[in-house]
N, C-alpha and C positions, 0 to 999 in steps of 0.2 A: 274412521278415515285412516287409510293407511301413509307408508313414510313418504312416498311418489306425490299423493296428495298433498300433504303437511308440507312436502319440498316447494310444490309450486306454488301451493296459497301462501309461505313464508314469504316471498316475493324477493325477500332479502336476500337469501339464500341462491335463489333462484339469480338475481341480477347479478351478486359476485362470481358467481360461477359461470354466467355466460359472458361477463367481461373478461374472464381469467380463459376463459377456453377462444376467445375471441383473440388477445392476444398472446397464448399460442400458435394459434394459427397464423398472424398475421408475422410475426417475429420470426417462426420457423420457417415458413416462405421465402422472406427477404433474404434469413443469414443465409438458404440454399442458393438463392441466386446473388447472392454476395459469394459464397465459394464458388461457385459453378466460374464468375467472371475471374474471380482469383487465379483457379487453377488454368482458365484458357490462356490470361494474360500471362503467364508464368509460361506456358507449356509452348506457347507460340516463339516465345523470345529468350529461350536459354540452350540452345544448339546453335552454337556460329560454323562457319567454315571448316574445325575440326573439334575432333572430340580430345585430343589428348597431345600434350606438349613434349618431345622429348629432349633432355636436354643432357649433357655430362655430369658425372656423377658429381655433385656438391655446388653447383651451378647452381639449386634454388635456394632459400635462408632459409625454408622452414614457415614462412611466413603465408598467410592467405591471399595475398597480394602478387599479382605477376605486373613486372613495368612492359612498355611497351619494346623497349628495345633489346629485343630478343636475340639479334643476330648480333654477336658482342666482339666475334671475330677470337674471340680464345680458342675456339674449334673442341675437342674433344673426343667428337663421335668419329667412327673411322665407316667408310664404305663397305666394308665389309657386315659391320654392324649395321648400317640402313638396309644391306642383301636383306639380311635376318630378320629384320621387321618387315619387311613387305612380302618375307616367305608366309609369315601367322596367316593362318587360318581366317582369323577376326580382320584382318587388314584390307582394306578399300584401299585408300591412297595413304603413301608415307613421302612427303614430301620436304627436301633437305633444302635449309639457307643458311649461308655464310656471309659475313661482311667481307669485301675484298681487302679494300687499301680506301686514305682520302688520294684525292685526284686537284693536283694545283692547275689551273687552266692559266694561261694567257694571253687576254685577249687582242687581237689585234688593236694597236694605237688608234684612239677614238678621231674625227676629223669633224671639221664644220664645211660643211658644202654651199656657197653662196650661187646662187642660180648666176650663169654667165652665157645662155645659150647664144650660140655664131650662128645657128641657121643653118641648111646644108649648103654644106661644100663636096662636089664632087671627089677633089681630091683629101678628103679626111673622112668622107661618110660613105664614099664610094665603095670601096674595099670592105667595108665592114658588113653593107647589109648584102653586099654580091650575094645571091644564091641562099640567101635567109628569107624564108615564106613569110615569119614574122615580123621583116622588117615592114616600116612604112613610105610607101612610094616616093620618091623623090621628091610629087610635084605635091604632097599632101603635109610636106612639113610647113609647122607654122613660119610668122615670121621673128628673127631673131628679138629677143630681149633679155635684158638684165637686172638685178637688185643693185648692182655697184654704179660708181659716178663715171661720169667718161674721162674725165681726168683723176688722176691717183692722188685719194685721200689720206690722212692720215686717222688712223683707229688703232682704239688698242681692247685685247681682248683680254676676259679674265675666265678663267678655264680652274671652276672649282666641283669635286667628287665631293659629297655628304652619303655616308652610310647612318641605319638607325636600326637601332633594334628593340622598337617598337615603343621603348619609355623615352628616348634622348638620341637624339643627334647628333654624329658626329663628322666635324671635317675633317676631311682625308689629305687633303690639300687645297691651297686657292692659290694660282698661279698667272700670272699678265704677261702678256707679252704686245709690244706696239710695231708698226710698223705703214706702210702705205701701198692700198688696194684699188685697182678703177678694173672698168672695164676693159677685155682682152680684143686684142683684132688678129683677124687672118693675115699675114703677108707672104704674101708670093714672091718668090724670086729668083732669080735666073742663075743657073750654076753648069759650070763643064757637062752635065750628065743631061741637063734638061734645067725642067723647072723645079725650086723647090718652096713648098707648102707649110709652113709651119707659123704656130697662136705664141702670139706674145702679150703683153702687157702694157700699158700705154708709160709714156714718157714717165719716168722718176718713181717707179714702183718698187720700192723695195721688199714687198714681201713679209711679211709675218714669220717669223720663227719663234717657237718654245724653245725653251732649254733641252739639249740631250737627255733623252733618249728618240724626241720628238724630230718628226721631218721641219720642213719649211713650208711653203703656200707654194701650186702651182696650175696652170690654167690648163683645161682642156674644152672641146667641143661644147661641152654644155656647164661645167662648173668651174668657179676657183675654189680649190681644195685648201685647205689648211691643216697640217697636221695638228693634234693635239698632244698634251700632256699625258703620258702612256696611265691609262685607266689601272687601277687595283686589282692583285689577281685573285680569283674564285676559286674557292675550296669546294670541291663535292665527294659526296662519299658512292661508292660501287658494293654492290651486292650480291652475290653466285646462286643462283637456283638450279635446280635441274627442268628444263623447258616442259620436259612431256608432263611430269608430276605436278608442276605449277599451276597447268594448265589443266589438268584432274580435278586440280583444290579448287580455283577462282573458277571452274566452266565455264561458260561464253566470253564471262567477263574477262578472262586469259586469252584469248583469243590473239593479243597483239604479241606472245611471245611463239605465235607461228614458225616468224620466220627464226628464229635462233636455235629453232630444233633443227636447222638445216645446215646449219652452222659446218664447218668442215671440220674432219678429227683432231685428235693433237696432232697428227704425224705431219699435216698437210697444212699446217698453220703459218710457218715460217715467214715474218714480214718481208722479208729481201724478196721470193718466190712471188708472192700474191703483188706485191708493189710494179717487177717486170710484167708480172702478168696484164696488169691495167695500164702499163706503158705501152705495149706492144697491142692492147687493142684497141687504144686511141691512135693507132697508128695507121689503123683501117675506115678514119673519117666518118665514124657513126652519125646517123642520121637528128633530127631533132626532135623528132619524135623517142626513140634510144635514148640521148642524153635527158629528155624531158622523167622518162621512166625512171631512167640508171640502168646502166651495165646490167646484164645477166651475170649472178655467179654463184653456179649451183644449184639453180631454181631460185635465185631472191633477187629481186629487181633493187637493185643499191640507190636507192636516190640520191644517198648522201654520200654521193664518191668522192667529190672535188676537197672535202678534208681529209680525206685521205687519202686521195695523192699529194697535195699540198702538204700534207706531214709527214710522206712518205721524204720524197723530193727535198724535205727542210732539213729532217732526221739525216738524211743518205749524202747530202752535202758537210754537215756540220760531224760526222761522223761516228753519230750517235748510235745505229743500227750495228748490229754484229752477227754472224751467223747464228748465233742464239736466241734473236729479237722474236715475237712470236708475234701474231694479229690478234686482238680482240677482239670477239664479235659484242658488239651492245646492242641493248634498249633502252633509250635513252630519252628522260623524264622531260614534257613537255613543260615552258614554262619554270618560274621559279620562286620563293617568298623569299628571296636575299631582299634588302632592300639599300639598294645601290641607285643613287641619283646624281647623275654627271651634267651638269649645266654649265651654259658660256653667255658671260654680257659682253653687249656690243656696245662698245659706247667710240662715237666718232670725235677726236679733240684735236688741239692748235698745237702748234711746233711748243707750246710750256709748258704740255699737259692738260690742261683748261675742258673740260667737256664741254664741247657745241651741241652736241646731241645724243641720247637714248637711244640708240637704234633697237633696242633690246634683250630680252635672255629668252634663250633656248634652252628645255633640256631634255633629256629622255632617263627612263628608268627601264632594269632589267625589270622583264614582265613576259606573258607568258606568250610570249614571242621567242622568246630566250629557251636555247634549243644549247644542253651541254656539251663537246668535243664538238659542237656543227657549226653553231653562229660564227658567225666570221667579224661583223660591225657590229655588234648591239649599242653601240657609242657614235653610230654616224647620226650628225645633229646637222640641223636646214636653217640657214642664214632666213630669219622673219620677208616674209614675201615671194620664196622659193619655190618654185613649180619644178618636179621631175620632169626633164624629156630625155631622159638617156632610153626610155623605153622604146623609142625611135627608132633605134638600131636593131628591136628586136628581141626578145627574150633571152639576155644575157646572165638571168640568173642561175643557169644552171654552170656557165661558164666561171664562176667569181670562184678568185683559189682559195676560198675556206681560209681556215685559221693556219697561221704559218706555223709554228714552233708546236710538238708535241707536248700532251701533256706530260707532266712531271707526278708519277708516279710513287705514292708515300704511305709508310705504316705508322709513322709519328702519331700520338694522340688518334686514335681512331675509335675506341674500343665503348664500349656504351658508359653512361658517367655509373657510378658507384653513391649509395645511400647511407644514412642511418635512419633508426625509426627512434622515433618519436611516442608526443604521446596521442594516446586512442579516445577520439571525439564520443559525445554521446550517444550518437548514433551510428558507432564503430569504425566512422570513417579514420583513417588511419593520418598521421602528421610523420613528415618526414625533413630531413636535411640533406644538401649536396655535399659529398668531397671534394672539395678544390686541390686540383692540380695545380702543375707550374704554368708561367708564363708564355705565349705564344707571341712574335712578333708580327705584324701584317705593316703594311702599306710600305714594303720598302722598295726600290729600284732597281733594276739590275746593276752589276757589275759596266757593262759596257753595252753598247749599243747593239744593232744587226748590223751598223756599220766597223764594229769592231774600235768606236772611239768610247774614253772613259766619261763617265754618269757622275755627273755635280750629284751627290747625294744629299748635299743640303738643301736641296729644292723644294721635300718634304720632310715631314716630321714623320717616323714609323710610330706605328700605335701598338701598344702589348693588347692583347686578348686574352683574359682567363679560359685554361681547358677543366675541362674538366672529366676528361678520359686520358686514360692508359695506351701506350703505344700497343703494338702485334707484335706477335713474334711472325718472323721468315726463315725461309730454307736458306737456299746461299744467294748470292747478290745478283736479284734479278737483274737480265738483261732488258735494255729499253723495250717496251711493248707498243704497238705500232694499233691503235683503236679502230674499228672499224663497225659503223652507224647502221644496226641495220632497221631500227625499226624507232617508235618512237612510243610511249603510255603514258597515257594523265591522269596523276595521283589521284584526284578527286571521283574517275570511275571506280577506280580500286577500292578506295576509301568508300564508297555505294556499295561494291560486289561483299566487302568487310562487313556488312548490317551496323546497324546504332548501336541500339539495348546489348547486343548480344555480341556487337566484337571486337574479335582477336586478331591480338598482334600480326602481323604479317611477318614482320620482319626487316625492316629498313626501307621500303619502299613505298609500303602506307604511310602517313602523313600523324602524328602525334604530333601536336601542338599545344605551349604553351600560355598558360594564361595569367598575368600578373594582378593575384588580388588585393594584395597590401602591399606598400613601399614600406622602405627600411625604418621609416617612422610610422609604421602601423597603418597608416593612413589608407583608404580602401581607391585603390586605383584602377582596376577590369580592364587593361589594355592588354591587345595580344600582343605577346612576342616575337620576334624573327630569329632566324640565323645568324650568327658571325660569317666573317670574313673567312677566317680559318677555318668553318666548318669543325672546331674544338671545344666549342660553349657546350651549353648546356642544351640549349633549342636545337634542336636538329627539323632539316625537313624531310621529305623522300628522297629516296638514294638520285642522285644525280643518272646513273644506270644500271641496266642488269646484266651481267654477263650470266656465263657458265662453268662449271667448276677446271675445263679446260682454262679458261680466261683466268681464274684466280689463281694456278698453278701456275701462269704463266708473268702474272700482276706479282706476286710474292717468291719466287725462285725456287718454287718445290718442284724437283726431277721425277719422283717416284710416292706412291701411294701417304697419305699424312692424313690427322683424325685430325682434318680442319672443319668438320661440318658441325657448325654450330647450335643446330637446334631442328628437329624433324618434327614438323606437322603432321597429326597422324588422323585420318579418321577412318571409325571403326566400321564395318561390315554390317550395320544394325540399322534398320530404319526405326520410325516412328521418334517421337518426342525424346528429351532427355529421359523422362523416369525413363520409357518405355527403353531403350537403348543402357541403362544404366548395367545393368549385371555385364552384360557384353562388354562394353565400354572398360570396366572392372576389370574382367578378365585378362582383356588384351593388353590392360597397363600392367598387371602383375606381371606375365608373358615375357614383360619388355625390361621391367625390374631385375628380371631375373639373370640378363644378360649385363648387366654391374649398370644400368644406365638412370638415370632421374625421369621417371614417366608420371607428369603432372595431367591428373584429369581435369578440363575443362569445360566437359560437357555440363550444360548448368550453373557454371559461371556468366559472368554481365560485366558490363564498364562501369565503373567508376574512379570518382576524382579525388587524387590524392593532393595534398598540401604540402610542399615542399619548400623549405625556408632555405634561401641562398645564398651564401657567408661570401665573403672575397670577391664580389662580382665585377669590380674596378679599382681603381685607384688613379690618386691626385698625383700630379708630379714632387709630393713630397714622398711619395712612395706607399702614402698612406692608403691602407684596404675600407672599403667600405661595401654591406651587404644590397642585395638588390632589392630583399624581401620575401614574400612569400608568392611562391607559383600555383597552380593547378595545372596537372595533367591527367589525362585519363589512363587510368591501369586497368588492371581485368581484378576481379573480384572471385573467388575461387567457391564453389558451391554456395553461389548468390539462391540459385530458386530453390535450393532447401532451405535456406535460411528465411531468405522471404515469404515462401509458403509457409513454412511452420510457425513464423511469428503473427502475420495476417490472418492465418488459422485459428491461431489460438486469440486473437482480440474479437475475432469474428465469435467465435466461441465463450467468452466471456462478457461479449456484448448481448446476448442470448441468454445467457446465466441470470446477468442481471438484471436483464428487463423483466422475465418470466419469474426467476426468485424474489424479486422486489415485490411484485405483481400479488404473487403469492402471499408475502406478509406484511403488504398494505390486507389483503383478503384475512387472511388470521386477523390483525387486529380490528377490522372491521366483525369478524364472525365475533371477536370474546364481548366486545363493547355489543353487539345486538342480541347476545344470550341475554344480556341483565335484562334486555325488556321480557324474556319467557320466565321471570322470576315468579309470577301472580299465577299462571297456568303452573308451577312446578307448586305452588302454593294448594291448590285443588287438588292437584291429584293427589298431593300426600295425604290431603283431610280426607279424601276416597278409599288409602288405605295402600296407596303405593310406597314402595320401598324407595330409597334414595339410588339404587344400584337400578332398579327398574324406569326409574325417571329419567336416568341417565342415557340407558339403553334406549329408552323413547325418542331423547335427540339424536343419540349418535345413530340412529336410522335414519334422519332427514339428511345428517351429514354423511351418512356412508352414501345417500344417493348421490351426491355432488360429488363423490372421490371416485363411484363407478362411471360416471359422465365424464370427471378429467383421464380416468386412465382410460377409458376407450378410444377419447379424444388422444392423447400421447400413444397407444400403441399406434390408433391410426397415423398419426404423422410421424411417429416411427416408419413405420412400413412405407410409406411413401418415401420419406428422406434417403431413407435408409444409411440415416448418418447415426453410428456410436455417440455423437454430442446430445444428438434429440433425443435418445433412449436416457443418457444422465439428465438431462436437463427435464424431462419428463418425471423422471423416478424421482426428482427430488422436488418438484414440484409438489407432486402427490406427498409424501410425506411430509411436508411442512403444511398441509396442507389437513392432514389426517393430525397432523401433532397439534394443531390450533385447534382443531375438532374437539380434540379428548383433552386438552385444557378448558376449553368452555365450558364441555360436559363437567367436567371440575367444579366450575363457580356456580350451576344449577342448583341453589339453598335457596330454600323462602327462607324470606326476613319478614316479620311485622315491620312498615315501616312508620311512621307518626309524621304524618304532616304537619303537622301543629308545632311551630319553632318555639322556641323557649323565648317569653319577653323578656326578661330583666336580664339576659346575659350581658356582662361588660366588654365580652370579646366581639361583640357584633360591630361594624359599621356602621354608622346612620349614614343613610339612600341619600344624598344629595346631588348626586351627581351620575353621567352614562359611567363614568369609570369605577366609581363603586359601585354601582350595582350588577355592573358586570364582571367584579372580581367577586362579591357574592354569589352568584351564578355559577361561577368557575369553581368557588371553594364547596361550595355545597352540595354542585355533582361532579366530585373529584375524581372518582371514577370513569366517568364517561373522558372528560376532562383530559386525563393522565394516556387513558387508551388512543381519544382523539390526539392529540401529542406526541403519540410514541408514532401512529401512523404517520404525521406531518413530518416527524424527523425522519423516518424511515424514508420517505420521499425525495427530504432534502438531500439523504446520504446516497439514495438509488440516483437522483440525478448528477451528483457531485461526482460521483465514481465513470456515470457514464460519458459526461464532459471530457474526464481524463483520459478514458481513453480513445475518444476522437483526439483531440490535443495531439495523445502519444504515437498515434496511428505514423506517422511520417519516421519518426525517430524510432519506432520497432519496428518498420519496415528495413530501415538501414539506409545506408549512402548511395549505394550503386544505382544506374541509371535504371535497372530491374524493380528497384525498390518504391521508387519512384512511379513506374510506369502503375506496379500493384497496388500500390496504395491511394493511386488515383484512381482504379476501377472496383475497389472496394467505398470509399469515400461515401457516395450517394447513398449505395445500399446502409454501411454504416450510421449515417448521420439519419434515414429514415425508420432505422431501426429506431435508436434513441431517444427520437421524436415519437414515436409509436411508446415507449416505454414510460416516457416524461407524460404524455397523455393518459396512457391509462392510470397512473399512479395518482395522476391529479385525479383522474375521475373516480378512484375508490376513496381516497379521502375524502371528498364532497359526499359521497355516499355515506361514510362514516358518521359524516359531520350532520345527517340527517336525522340520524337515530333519536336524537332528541328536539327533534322539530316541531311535534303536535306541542311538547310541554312549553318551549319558547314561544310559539307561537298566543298560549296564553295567556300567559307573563306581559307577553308585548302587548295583546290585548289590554288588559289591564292599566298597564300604562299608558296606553294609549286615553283608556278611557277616564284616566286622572290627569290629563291633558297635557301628553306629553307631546312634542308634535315629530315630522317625520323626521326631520333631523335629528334629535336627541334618538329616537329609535333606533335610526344608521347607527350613529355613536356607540350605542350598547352592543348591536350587534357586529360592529366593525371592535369594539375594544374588546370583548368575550374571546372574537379570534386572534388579537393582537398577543392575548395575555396567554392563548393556548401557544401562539406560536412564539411567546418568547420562551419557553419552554422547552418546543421543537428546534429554535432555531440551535440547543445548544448541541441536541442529538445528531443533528442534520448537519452541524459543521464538523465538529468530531468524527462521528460516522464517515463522513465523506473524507475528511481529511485521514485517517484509517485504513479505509480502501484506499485511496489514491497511492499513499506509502508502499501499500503490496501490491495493486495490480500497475501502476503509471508513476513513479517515486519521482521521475523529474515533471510531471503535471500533477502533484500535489496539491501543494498553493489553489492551483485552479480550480480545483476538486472542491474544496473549503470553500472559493470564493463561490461557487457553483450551486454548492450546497443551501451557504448562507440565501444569496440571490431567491432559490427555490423558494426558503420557507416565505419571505421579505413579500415573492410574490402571490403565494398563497394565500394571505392572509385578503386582501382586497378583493381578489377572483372568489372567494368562499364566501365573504361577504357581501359580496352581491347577488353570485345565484344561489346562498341557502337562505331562502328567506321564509 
């Protein structure tokens, strides 16, 4: 009978070998399409918007971390230097952002509008709709009605602003004022010229007044108006891009910075010039169709004129403008996350104060309705039961004068905040702390009025805000700049056209948001953040607008050429994926280096969230500081998908290792423990006159056919994979595999052995019980015993290891939102693998645990037939494996806990606890199918 033969009649031989080529195959499979998903998920989401950051020299820390707010307003890069990069070769688009200035707006004095509609009157409604398409027919107006009493009551209002920034609320003021309101009447009457028309107020109405800065109450056609308590003024921040390039970077999704490529040159800017200009052609009675569009100017249809005449007009009065003033063109951010909430209670009471009645509270919040330099009322609030009919007259909204007073133009606190780092999480996510700046004041008054009378400033209490950014430098002292609307963009398409996993900063105009995970007692709190007042905190939202680098020369007082461009977006000339793009990408950042500049490559970077702990965030009126806590925000992560790749790689890689090396010497110890049964045929043929070297050679032909089966099997799934892991992982198979071989051939000695135990030994046991005689069992084939053993622990250590590194799979992937994504499309594959590994491992120990199954079977016989019954039988053969596996369990914890140290050192513990569990479980599943 040759060795082929002997292989397959050994059956044994034959089973482990097609269990071990079985999972092979089955493990080299998965882990291929466990990389295949790895590298797709990686390859799909690590090229954002550009490939490479440039910034001024010493502008980065060195650090693997980029923060979100890139545009920091230090400047550095000069235009001449952006020429130079967009000359290379390598260069697709290079696109340049700067942070302007913050922008203080203020907004028009908020009002309450109580419905008071009169009905028409020819002489009040006549004039107005004359010759308006829009208006509504004389005979189609309703009939008059009102919210107010017909007699004048008295009420008093309480008119309070609460801002919040996300953890706590704060009142800005609450302020009352009383006075008496009725219903208003038309009276006519008769005067030298004719007749005269005019709304008054019934008998004893005194009118509502707030304290200055505030108007009074006054009646017209359709309302009683009430001025309010002047609303708190809004801080925004501006941004400078160059339109054409921007519009390169974001593609379609740039699309709304159209019109500001049309923008008119510096020469041609001059606010005094463009402000006549728009005087002089309202001068020509444009149609309503015209004012519904906007003015033409230069090919861009202005819809939003009327604030800029109205600040033209406010500026040119108050004598703010100077031949130097210049126009800004913007884009300007739809909507807003200030969270500013302005409400009024109505409450109607008796001449002692007394409440009679609730009428009750109104309020409105900025929302994204709220339109920067444009809104005009974001604070007009409707007396409860108020129906609009000023629509009546016609579509007067394009008529309404926008916001009166320019904005107030500032480089104070603008500049991005400043960090330190901290210490480095387990999974490298990074911990960080803010610098706190000085103090910023908000909610305070003005000096005097529009009327030019002085402002009780004790009316409110002004609130400090911590900044925590650095002022700008400027050229010489800008002159006023006069804004002008031309378009509008909302952060949250941009924040879309930006991708998730994969992106990068913009620049001030994409949306970074943070998010509060701990308060300053630890405690875990996940509320999002807002903006301040001041726009100087820490939270920032999108730039309030975009201008142009025209616009920021003329926001900051620079005449002539300055290295204010703070940071150029660059992407490279290279298609295909990050690898595929990487050499190029390389190139064109040295290229850039070389001109003195900081060129951070990005390409194959991801977002991730950094923890930032936040000192000084308020303070009590005893002046005392206390911290906010701990933040998250999202940073960019600087060669995430090589990190990612290479660590998923490599666990993918040694979750392969181990299932297949395991596999392997569960098989060895199964081949040494099943040589002892060829003990009696090594026994013959030596009395036949065989040498021990020839007896030897006889097995290790059965075993070389099972090493030439594996390695056919490993070149084959070599050549298929054609992965370098499967070629190791194969060749070391094979050799542990030929190394148990030529040890078994080792232990191939006839023994005489003498069944006939010794009666009178004192070291024997008397059988009284399943647990003695299952320890005699154990002791008497200690061999089989010790081999079965070393297998079960080996089992417990292969699963313990592989546990761990499921466990560790999240935390060697890393922080970033990349790391995350991969390590979710490896998971399945991973955890099937494992299972695939846990199973066959079980299944060559039971195999092991058979080798001596004809001899128990026996034994149990026997006992059986001295009446033992089936329960005592379980017992023996449930304690036999009890007492192998408390043996194993000590291998199987060690082992596992071993591994875990070197391949998963923070899922250790688990490893051991894994290990343990294994052998705990083994012992009952062995026990019942080796029977």
């Amino acid at each position: 009978m040759n060795a082929v033969q002997r292989f397959i009649r050994s059956r044994v031989l034959l089973l482990t070998s097609a269990i071990l080529i079985v999972a092979m195959c089955m493990s080299v499979f998965i882990q291929s399409q466990s990389q295949a998903a790895l590298n797709r998920t990686v390859d799909e989401n690590s090229r954002g918007l550009y490939d490479i950051l440039v910034q001024a020299k010493g502008s980065k820390d060195g650090k693997a971390m980029i923060q979100p707010e890139i545009a920091t307003g230090q400047g550095g890069i000069s235009f001449e230097q952006l020429e130079k990069i967009r000359a290379l070769s390598g260069t697709s688009v290079a696109a340049p952002i700067s942070l302007v200035s913050r922008v203080i707006q203020n907004l028009e004095a908020p009002k309450l509008d109580a419905m008071d509609y009169l009905g028409y009157n020819s002489g009040l409604a006549g004039g107005a709709t004359a010759g308006d398409p829009t208006g509504t027919d004389a005979k189609k107006w309703p009939a008059p009605e009102s919210v107010l009493p017909e007699n004048a009551t008295k009420y008093r209002l309480t008119a309070t602003a609460v801002s919040s920034d996300g953890v706590s609320e704060q009142t800005l003021f609450k302020t009352s004022a009383e006075g008496t309101l009725g219903k208003a009447k038309v009276v006519e009457e008769t005067t030298a010229g004719g007749k005269s028309i005019r709304i008054t107020g019934p008998d004893g109405e005194t009118g509502i007044k707030f304290p200055s800065p505030a108007g009074g109450s006054d009646h017209n056609l359709f309302n009683l108006s009430v001025s309010l308590p002047m609303a708190p003024e809004v801080t925004e921040s501006v941004v400078a891009v160059d339109p054409a390039s921007e519009r390169a970077l974001l593609g379609t999704a740039g699309d709304f910075l159209a019109p500001l490529e049309k923008a008119p040159p510096a020469d041609a800017r001059n606010a005094g010039a463009i402000g006549r200009y728009f005087e002089e052609l309202f001068t020509k009675a444009p149609t309503e169709q015209e004012l519904e569009e906007g003015p033409d100017f230069l090919g861009v249809k202005l819809k939003y004129w009327a604030p800029l005449m109205t600040q033209y007009q406010q500026a040119k009065l108050a004598g703010q403008l100077t031949d130097d003033s210049q126009a800004i063109p913007l884009i300007v951010r739809k909507g807003t996350s200030l969270d500013l909430k302005y409400s009024v209670k109505i409450e109607e009471v008796d001449d002692a104060g007394n409440v009679v009645k609730d009428v009750g509270t109104v309020s409105r919040s900025l929302d994204k309705d709220y339109l920067p330099f444009v809104s005009r009322s974001p604070f007009t609030l409707a007396w409860p039961g108020s129906t609009d009919h000023s629509q009546l007259l016609g579509n007067t909204g394009n008529f309404s004068q926008g916001l009166y007073q320019p904005a107030q133009w500032s480089t104070d606190f603008a500049a991005a905040p400043k960090y330190k780092d901290g210490e480095t999480a387990a999974n490298g996510s990074l911990n960080k702390s803010a610098t706190p700046g000085e103090w910023v004041t908000v909610n305070r008054l003005p000096e005097k009025s529009l009327r030019g009378e002085p402002v009780d400033q004790t009316q409110r209490q002004p609130a400090d805000e911590r900044s925590y950014r650095d002022s700008l430098a400027t050229g010489n002292t800008p002159a006023t700049p006069l804004p002008m609307v031309y378009g509008t963009f909302d952060p949250a398409e941009v924040q879309a056209a930006a991708g998730d996993v994969n992106k990068l900063p913009l620049g001030g105009y994409d949306p970074a948001p943070m998010t509060l995970e701990k308060d300053a007692g630890g405690k875990d709190a996940d509320k999002g953040l807002k903006p301040s007042l001041s726009a100087t905190g820490l939270v920032s939202q999108s730039a309030g607008a975009i201008t142009d680098y025209y616009g920021l020369a003329a926001a900051r007082g620079y005449d002539s050429n300055a290295d204010v461009i703070d940071a150029v977006r660059v992407r490279a000339d290279a298609s295909g994926n990050w690898k595929q793009a990487q050499p190029e990408v390389e190139k064109l950042a040295a290229e850039i280096r070389e001109m003195g500049l900081e060129a951070t490559v990005v390409a194959g970077s991801a977002r991730e969230d950094v923890s930032i702990f936040v000192p000084g965030y308020s303070k009590d009126d005893a002046g005392k500081e206390s911290a906010l806590g701990t933040v998250a925000q999202s940073w960019v992560r600087q060669d995430a998908a090589d990190a990612v790749s290479g660590s998923l790689t490599g666990t993918n890689i040694t979750l392969l290792f181990l299932t297949l090396c395991g596999a392997t010497l569960l098989t060895a110890a199964s081949t040494v423990s099943y040589i002892r049964q060829r003990r009696s045929q090594a026994g013959i043929l030596r009395a036949m006159g065989w040498t021990q070297g020839r007896i030897r050679r006889w097995v290790l032909e059965e075993f070389g056919i099972g090493a030439t089966v594996l390695a056919v099997a490993g070149l084959a799934l070599s050549l298929l994979s054609w992965n370098l892991a499967t070629v190791i992982v194969s060749v070391s198979v094979l050799v542990i595999y030929c190394a148990a071989a030529y040890i078994a051939a080792l232990m191939l000695r006839h023994r005489h052995e003498v069944d006939q135990e010794p009666q009178h030994d004192e070291r024997l046991l008397p059988v009284d019980s399943a647990l003695s005689f299952a320890y005699r069992q154990v002791v008497t084939n200690r061999f089989n015993s010790a081999a079965l053993a070393v297998a079960v622990g080996v089992f417990g250590a292969a699963v313990g290891a592989l546990i761990a590194l499921l466990i560790d799979i999240p935390r060697a992937a890393g922080a970033s939102a990349l790391s995350g994504l991969a390590a979710a499309s490896v998971a399945l594959p991973s955890v099937i693998m494992a299972v695939t590994g846990v199973l066959v491992g079980l299944l060559l120990t039971l195999v092991t645990a058979r080798f001596e199954l004809q001899a128990k079977r026996q034994y149990l016989s026997t006992l059986e037939a001295m009446g033992w019954n089936p329960d005592m039988l379980g017992h023996v053969r449930f304690f036999e494996n009890a007492l192998v596996g408390t043996v194993a369990v000590i291998l199987g914890v060690v082992g596992a806990l071993a591994l875990g140290l070197i391949l998963a050192p923070y899922a250790a513990l688990w490893a051991a606890l894994a290990g343990l569990l294994a052998v705990i479980c083994w012992i009952p599943i062995a026990t019942k199918v080796v029977k």
